[in-house]
C-alpha positions as a printed NumPy array, in Angstrom:
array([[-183.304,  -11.527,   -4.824],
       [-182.373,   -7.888,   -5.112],
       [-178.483,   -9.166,   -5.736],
       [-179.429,  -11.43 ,   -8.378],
       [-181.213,   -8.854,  -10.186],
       [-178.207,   -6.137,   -9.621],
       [-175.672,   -9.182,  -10.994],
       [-178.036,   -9.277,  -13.942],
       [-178.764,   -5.636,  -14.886],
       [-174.622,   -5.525,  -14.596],
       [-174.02 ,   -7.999,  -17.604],
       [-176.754,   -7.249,  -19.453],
       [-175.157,   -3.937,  -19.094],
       [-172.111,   -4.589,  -20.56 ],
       [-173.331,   -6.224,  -23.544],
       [-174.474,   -9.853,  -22.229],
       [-177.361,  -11.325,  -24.323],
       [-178.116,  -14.683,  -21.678],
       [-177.589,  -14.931,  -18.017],
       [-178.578,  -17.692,  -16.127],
       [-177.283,  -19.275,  -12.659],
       [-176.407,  -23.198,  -12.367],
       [-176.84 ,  -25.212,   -9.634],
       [-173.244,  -27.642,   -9.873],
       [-173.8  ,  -30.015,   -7.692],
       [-175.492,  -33.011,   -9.577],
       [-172.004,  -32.892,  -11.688],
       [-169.649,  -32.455,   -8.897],
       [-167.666,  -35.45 ,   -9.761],
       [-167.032,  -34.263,  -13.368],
       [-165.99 ,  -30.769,  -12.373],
       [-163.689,  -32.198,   -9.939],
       [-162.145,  -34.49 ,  -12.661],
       [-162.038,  -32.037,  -15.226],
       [-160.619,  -28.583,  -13.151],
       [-159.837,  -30.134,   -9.707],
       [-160.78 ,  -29.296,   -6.009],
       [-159.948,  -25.484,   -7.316],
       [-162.941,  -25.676,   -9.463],
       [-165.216,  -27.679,   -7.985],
       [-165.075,  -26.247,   -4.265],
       [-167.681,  -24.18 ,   -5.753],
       [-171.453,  -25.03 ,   -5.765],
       [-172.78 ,  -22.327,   -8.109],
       [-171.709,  -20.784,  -11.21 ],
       [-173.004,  -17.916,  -12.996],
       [-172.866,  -17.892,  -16.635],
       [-173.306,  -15.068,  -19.207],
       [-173.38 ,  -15.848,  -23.063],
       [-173.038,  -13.316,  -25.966],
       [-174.567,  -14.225,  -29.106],
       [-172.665,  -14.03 ,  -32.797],
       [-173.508,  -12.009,  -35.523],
       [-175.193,  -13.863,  -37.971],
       [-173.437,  -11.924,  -40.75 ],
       [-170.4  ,  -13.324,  -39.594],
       [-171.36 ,  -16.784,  -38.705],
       [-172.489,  -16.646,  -42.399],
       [-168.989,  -16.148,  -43.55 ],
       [-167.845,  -19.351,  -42.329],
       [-169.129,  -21.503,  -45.758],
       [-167.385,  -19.346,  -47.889],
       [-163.83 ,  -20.811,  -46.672],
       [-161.529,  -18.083,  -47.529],
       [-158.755,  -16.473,  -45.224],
       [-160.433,  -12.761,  -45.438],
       [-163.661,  -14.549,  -44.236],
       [-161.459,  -16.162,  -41.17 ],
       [-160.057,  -12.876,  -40.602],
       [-163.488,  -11.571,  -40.287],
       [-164.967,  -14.018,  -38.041],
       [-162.027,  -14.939,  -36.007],
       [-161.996,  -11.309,  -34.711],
       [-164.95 ,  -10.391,  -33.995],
       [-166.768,  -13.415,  -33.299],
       [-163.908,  -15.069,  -30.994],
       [-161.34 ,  -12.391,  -29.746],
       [-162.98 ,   -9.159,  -29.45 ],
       [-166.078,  -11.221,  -27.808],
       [-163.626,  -13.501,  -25.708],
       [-162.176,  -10.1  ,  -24.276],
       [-166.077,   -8.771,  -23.895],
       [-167.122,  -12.018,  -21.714],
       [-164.059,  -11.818,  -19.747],
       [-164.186,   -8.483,  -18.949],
       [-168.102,   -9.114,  -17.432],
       [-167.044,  -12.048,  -15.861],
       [-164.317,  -10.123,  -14.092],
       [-166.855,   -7.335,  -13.167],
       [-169.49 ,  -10.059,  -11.682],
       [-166.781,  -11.672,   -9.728],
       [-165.403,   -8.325,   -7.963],
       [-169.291,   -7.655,   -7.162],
       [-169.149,  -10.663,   -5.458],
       [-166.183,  -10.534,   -3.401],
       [-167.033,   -6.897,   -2.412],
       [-170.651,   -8.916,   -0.993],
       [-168.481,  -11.083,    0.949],
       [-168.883,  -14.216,   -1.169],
       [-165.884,  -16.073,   -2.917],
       [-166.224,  -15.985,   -6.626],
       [-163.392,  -17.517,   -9.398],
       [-164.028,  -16.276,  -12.82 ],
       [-163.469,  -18.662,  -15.855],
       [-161.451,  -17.312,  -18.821],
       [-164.396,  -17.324,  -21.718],
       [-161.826,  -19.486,  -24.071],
       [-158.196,  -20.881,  -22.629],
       [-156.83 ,  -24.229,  -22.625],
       [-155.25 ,  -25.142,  -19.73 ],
       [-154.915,  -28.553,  -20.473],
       [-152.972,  -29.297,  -23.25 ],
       [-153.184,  -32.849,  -23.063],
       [-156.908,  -33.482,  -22.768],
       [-157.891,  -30.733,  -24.653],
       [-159.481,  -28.565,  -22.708],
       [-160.042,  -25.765,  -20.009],
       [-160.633,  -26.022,  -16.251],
       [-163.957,  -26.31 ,  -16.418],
       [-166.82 ,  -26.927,  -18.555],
       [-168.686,  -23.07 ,  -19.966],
       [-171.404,  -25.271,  -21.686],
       [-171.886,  -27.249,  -18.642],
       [-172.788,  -24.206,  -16.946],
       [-175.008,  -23.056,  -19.565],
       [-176.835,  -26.18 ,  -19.647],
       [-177.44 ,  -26.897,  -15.945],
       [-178.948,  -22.999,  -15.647],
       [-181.299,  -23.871,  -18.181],
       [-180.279,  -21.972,  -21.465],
       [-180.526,  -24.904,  -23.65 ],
       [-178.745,  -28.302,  -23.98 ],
       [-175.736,  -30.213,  -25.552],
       [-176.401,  -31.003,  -29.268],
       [-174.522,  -33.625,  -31.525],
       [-171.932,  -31.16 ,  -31.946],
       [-170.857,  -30.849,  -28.419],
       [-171.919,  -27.161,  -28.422],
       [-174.378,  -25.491,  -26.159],
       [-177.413,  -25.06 ,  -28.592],
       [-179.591,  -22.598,  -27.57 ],
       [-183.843,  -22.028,  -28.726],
       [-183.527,  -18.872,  -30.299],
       [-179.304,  -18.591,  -31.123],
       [-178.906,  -22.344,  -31.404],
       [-175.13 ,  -22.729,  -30.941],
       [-174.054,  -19.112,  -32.428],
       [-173.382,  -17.946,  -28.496],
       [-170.2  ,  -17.524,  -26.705],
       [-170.183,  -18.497,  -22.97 ],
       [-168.065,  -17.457,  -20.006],
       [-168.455,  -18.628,  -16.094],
       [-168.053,  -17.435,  -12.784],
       [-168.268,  -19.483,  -10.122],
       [-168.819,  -18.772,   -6.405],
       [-170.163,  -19.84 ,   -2.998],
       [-173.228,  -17.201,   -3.249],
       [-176.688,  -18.25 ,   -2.144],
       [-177.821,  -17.84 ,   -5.725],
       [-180.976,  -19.277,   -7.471],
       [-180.937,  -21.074,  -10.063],
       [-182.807,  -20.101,  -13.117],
       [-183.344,  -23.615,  -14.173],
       [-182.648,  -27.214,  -15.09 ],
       [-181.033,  -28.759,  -18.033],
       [-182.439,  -28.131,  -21.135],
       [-184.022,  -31.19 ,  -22.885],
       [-182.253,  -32.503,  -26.351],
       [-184.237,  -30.951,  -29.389],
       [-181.445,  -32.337,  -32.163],
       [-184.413,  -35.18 ,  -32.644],
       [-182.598,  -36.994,  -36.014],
       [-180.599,  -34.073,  -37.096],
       [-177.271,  -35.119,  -38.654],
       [-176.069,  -32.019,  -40.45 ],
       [-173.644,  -30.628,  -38.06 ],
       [-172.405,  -34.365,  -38.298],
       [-172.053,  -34.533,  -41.802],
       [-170.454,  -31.557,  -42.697],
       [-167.602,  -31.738,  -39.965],
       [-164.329,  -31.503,  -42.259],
       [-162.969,  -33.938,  -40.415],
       [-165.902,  -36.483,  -39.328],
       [-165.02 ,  -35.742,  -35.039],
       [-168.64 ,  -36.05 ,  -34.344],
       [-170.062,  -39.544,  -33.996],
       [-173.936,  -38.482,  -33.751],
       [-174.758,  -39.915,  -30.516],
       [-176.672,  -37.678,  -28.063],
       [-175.048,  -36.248,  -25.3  ],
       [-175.527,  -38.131,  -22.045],
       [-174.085,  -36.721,  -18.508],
       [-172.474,  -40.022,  -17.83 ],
       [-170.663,  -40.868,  -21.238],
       [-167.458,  -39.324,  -21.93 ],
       [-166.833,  -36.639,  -24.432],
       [-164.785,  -38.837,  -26.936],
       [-168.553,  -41.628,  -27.44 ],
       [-169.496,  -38.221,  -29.283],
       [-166.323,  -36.212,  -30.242],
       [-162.729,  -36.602,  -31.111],
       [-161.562,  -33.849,  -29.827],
       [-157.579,  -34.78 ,  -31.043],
       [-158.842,  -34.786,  -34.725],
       [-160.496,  -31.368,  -34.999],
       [-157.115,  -29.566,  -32.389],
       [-155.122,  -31.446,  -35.223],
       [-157.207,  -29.545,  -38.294],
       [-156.275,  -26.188,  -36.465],
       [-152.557,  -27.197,  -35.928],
       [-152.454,  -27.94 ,  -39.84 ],
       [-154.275,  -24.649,  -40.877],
       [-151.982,  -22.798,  -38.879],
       [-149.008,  -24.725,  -39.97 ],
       [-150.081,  -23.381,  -43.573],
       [-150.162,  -20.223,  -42.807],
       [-153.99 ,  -19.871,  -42.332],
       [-155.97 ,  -18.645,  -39.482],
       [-157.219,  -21.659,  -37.178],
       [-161.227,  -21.295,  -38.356],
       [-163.479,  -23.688,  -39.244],
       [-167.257,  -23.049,  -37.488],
       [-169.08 ,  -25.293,  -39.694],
       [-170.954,  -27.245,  -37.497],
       [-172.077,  -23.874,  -35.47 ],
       [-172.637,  -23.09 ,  -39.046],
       [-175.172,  -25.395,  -39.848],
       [-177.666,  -25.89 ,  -37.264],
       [-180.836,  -25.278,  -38.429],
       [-182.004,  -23.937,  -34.243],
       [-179.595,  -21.045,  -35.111],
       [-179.98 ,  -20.514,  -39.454],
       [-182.238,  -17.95 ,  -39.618],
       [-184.715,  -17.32 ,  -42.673],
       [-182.828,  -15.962,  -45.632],
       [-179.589,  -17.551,  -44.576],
       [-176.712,  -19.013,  -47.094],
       [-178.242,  -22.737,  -48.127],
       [-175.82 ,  -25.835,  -47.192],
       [-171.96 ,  -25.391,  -48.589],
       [-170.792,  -28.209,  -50.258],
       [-168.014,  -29.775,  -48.129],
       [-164.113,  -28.396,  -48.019],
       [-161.354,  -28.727,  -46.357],
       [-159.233,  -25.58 ,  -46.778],
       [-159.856,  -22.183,  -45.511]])
């Protein structure tokens, strides 16, 4: 489809490094829980990732606030801004087509409570086919593993989708597990009918952030994106030894 392929060229464009299109319907009933009819009115969602730079990812061991500095910038706001910024472009192309189109901020809460945003980015990701949900909750893609940022638009479009969800390659894989700071992930695989907290606490690593920043730090910790060996390329840092202050 000539429209799909003009969507496409557009984020690739402006910097996007995945673009896929999901098919929502099989988790209709989790949208709708998790962002309301105002989310899940919509059947399809585009989503367009942006992978890290493995020099910075590679920071993250270290533990030391220049390090946070470092990453925190340009791995989470300048590419935040970058995915919002396509997401906002995709979404005008679509309204000016005559289709209805509500792009996702890449990364904001908006519930406090629960932890979480309107609706799901890695959700997206993995129902268009770009890889699946490891152990630690993350989007882990074949070539990036987890070191990708995500951001959604959804919309009413006639897209098609570019796949199905990605099967789990995590096989016995703790290490994202075990080096978690503060031991949120339980190691169970992610299954579309169990609730996030069988695998994650969720409360315990928001309250790790709340304490860094209470100190004085910037709220970083990465470890588990870190560590998995589907995104450590050859000639990465070996395994840190496990801390608890940045």
């Amino acid at each position: 489809m000539d429209f799909e392929r003009e969507l496409r060229t557009i984020a690739r464009s402006l910097g996007a490094d995945y673009f896929g299109i999901a098919d929502l319907s099989s988790a209709h009933d989790f949208i709708l829980e998790q962002g309301g009819d105002r989310a899940a009115r919509y059947p399809k969602a585009i989503v367009v990732g942006m992978a890290l730079q493995d020099s910075l990812v590679d920071l993250l061991p270290d533990r030391d606030p220049e390090g946070a500095i470092l990453y925190r910038h340009n791995s989470y706001d300048v590419i935040n801004q970058m995915l919002d910024q396509i997401s906002v472009r995709l979404a005008n192309e679509l309204q000016r087509a005559g289709y209805k189109s509500f792009p996702v901020p890449a990364s904001k809460r908006t519930n406090h409570k629960n932890i979480r945003g309107i609706f799901s980015q890695k959700l997206a990701a993995h129902l268009a086919g770009l890889g699946w949900i490891g152990k630690n909750c993350l989007l882990v893609t074949p070539d990036h593993g987890p070191r990708v940022r995500w951001v959604s638009i959804l919309t009413d479009a006639p897209l098609t989708p570019t796949g199905s969800p990605g099967e789990q390659q995590c096989g016995e894989c703790t290490a994202c597990v075990d080096i978690c700071p503060q031991n949120a992930f339980t190691g169970r695989s992610f299954h579309p009918n169990e609730p996030r907290e069988s695998r994650f606490d969720a409360a315990a690593c928001d309250r790790y952030f709340r304490e860094m920043e209470k100190s004085g730090g910037i709220a970083v910790c990465g470890l588990c994106l870190f560590i998995c060996p589907h995104g450590k390329k050859s000639g990465s840092l070996p395994v840190p030894e496990r801390k608890n202050v940045f």
